[in-house]
C-alpha positions in Angstrom: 11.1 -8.4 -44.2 14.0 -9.2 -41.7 12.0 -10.0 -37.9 12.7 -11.7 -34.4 10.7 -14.7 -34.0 10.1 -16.9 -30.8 9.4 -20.4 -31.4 9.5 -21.9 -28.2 9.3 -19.9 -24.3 12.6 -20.2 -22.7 15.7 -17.8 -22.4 16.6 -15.0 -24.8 18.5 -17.0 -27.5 15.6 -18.3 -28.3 15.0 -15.3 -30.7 15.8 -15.8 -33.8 16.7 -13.5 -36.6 14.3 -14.1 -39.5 13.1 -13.4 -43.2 9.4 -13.4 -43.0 6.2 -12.2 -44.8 5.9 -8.7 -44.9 2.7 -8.0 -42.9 0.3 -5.9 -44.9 -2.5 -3.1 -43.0 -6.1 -3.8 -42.4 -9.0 -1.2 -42.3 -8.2 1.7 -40.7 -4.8 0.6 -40.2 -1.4 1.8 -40.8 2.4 -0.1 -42.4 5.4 1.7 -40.6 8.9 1.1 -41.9 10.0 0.5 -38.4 13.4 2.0 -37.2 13.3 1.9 -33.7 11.6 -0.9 -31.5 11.3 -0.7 -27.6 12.3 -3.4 -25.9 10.5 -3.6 -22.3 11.3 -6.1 -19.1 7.9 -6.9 -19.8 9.1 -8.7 -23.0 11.1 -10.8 -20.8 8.4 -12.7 -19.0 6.6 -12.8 -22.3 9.8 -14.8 -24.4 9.7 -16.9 -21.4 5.7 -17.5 -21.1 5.3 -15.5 -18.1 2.3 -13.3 -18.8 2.9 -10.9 -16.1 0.5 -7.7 -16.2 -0.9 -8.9 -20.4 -4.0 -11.1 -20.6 -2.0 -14.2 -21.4 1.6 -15.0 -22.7 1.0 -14.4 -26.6 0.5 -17.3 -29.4 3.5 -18.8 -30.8 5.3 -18.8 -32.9 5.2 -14.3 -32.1 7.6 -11.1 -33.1 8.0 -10.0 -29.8 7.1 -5.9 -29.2 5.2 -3.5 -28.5 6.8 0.0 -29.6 7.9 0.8 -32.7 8.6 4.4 -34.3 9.5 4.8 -38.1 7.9 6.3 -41.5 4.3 5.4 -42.7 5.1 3.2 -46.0 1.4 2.0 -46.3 -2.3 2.7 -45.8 -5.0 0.1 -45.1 -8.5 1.0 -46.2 -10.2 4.1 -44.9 -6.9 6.0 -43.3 -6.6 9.4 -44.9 -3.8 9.8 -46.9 -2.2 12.6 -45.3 -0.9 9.9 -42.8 1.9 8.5 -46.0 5.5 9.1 -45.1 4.9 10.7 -42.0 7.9 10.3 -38.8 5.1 8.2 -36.7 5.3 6.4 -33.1 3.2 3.7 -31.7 2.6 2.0 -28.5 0.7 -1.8 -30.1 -0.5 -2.3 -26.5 -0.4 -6.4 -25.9 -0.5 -7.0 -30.0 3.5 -8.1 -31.0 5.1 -7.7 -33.8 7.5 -4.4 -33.1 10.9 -6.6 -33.3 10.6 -6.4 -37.3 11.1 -4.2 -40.2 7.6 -3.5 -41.1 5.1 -3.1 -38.1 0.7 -2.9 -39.0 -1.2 -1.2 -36.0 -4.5 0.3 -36.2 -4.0 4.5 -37.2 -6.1 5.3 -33.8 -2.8 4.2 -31.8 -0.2 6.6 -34.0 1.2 10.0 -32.8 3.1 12.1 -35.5 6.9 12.5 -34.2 7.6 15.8 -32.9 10.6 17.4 -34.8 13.2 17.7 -32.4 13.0 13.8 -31.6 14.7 11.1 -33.1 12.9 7.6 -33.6 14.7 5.9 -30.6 13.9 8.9 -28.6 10.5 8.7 -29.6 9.8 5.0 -28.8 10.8 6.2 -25.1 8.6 8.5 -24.6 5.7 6.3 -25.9 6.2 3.4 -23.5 8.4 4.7 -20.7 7.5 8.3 -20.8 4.2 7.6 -21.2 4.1 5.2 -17.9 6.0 8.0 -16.0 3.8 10.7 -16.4 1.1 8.6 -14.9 3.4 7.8 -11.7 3.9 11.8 -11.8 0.0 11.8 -11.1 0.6 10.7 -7.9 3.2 13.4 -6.4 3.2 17.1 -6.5 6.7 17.7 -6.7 8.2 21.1 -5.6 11.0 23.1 -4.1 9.9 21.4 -0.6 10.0 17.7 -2.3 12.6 15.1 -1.6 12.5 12.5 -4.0 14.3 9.3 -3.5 14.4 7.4 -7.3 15.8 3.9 -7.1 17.1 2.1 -10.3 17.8 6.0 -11.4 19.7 5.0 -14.5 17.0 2.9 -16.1 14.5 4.5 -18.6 11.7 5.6 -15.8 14.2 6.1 -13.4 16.3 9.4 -15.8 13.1 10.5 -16.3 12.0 10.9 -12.9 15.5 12.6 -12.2 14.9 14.7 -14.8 11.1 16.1 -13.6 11.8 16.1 -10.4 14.7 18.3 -10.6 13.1 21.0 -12.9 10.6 20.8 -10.3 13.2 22.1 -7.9 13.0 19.4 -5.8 15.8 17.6 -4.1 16.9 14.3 -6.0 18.1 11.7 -4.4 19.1 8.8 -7.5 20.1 5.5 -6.5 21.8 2.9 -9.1 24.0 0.3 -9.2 27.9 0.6 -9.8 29.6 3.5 -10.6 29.1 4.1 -14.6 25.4 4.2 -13.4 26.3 6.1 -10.3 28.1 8.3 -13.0 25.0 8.7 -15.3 22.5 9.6 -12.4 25.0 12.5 -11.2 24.8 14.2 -14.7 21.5 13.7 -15.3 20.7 15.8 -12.3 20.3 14.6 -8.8 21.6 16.2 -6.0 23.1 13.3 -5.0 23.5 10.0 -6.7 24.9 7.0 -4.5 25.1 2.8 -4.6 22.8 1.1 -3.8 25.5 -2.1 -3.8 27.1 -0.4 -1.5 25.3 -1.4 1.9 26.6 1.9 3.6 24.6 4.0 1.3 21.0 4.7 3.6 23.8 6.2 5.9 25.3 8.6 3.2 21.7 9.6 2.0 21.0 10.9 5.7 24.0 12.9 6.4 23.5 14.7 3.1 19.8 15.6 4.3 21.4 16.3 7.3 18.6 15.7 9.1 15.5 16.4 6.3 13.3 13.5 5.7 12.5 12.1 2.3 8.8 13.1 1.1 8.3 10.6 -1.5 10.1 7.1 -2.7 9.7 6.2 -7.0 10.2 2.5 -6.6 10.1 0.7 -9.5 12.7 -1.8 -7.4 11.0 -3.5 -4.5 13.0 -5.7 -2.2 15.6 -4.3 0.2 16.2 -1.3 -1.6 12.6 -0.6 -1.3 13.2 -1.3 2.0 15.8 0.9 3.2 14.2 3.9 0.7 11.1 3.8 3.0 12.9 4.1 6.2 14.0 7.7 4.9 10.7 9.0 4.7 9.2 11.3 7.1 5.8 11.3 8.7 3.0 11.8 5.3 5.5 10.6 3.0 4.8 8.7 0.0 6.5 5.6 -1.2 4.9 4.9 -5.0 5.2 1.6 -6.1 5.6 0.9 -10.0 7.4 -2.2 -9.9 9.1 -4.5 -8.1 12.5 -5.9 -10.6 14.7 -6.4 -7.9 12.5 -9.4 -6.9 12.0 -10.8 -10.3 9.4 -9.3 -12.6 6.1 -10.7 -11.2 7.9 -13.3 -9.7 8.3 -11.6 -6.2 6.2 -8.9 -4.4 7.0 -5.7 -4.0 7.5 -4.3 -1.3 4.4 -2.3 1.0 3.9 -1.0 4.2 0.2 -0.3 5.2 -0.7 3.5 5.1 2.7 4.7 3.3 2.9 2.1 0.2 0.8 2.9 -2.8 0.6 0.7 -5.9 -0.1 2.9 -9.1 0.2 0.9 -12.6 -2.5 -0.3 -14.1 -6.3 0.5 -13.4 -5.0 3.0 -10.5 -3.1 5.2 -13.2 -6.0 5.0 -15.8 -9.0 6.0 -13.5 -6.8 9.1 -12.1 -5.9 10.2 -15.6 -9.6 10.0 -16.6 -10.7 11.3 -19.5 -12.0 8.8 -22.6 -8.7 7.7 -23.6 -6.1 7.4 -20.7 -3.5 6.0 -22.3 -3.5 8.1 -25.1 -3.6 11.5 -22.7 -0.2 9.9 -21.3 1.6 9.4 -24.5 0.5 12.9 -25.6 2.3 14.7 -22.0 5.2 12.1 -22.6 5.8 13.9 -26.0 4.9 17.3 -25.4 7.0 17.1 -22.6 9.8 16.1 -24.6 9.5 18.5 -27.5 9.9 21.1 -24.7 13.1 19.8 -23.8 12.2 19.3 -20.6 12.4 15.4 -20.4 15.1 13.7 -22.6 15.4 9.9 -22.3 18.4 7.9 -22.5 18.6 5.3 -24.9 20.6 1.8 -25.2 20.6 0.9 -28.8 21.2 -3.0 -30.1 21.1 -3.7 -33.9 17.6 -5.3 -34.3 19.5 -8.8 -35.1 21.1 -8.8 -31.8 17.6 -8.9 -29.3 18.7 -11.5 -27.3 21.8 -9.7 -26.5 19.5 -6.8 -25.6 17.6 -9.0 -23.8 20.2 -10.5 -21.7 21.4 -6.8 -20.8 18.3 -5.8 -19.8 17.5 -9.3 -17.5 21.0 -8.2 -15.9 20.5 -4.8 -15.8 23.7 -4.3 -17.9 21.9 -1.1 -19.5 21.3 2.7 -18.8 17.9 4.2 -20.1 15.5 2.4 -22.6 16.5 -0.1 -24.5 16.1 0.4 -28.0 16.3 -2.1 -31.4 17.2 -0.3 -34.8 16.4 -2.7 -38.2 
């Protein structure tokens, strides 16, 4: 099979475009043809021996990834057959090997594709969708919401937009530039601005006219973060996923004592509950698309070109989750 390998940690043309064994299923695992593989910003502190939130930066040399969608080719011992040529999704938690044409992962970990999704859309939904419906956990959205979403073009961000808005709340979506600007405007909010633009806290409150925000989605951090804060109103929220505009675990985010709230990790598993957290998020993420009600936007790359998608995504050069096809 055709796979990106890293060799050496460093920048993203260090991926390489490789034939390689074709990895072959375990017990109780699964072979999917891949055609879609997520590609996350986590991915870029891994390629360059960050660890960032995973136990440790993986074992080289690695096939980067950690979401791949496609058709079940293969069973290891012990899956039941029913699982053979089913559309199939997969989040391979801190394992890698999703940049590749083939992709092993334990059956436990697979969701059958709903019908109305394609595989790109699907990947979404199992890594980005699945992370924003925990974040959801933390606000009760309604017609008396105001939700200020930075980096409202990016894969969490439309989402947000989206949910928020069929929540009939008002959506106030910040990107960068104008094609993002663009993109945020269609995909709902209320009002889409700039953040570049170092006018725009001013043209967020005289559209409010007055009306504080209630809660701030900040996957951002830095001054954006900032300035998003210092719209919100006494009780508001400001929900911290992230903090990219500081460097991906590089930087802090951004907090302020009785108003900030982190909510990855640990704090988004224990308020899911249940046995299997993670696996009660993937399964809202999807339903939740095969209602219609969340569709993500998807940047697709041919999976030879991941360093270009990697740069894009470092640069934020992209709009919605970015996707590789084999």
């Amino acid at each position: 099979m055709h796979a990106i390998r890293l060799h050496t940690f460093g920048p993203a043309e260090n991926l390489t475009y490789e034939q390689v064994a074709d990895p072959a299923p375990g017990p109780g695992q699964v072979r999917i043809a891949v055609a879609a593989a997520g590609v996350h910003l986590l991915d870029t502190a891994l390629r360059e021996g960050r660890r960032g939130p995973a136990p440790q930066p993986p074992t080289l040399p690695t096939i980067p990834g950690r979401e791949v969608a496609g058709v079940v080719e293969s069973l290891g011992e012990g899956v039941a057959a029913l699982w053979l040529g089913k559309r199939v999704v997969a989040h391979l938690g801190f394992a890698p090997g999703g940049y590749a044409e083939l992709a092993v992962t334990d059956v436990e970990r697979v969701h059958e594709i709903p019908a109305n999704l394609d595989f790109a859309e699907a990947v979404a939904m199992i890594g980005t969708g699945r992370t924003t419906m925990g974040i959801l956990q933390f606000a009760e959205l309604g017609p008396d919401s105001v939700a200020v979403i930075p980096a409202a073009a990016g894969g969490i961000g439309t989402l947000l937009v989206q949910y928020a808005a069929h929540k009939g709340a008002v959506v106030i979506g910040l990107a960068g530039g104008p094609e993002k600007v663009a993109r945020v405007r269609e995909n709902g909010a209320d009002l889409a601005v700039d953040y570049t633009d170092p006018a725009w806290p001013g043209k967020v409150r005289a559209f409010l006219g007055g009306r504080p925000a209630t809660v701030v989605f900040d996957g951002v951090g830095g001054d954006v973060a900032r300035e998003s804060v210092a719209l919100l109103g006494p009780g508001g929220r400001h929900l911290v996923f992230g903090w990219s505009g500081a460097g991906l675990h590089d930087g802090e985010p951004y907090l302020v004592d009785g108003v900030s709230e982190q909510v990855l990790g640990p704090v988004m598993m224990r308020r899911t509950g249940g046995p299997d957290p993670v696996r009660t998020l993937e399964l809202r993420a999807l339903a939740e698309a095969a209602a219609g009600r969340l569709t993500p936007a998807v940047r697709r790359f041919p999976l030879a070109a991941a360093a270009a998608a990697h740069r894009a995504l470092e640069t934020r050069g992209t709009t919605g989750k970015v996707v590789l096809e084999p």
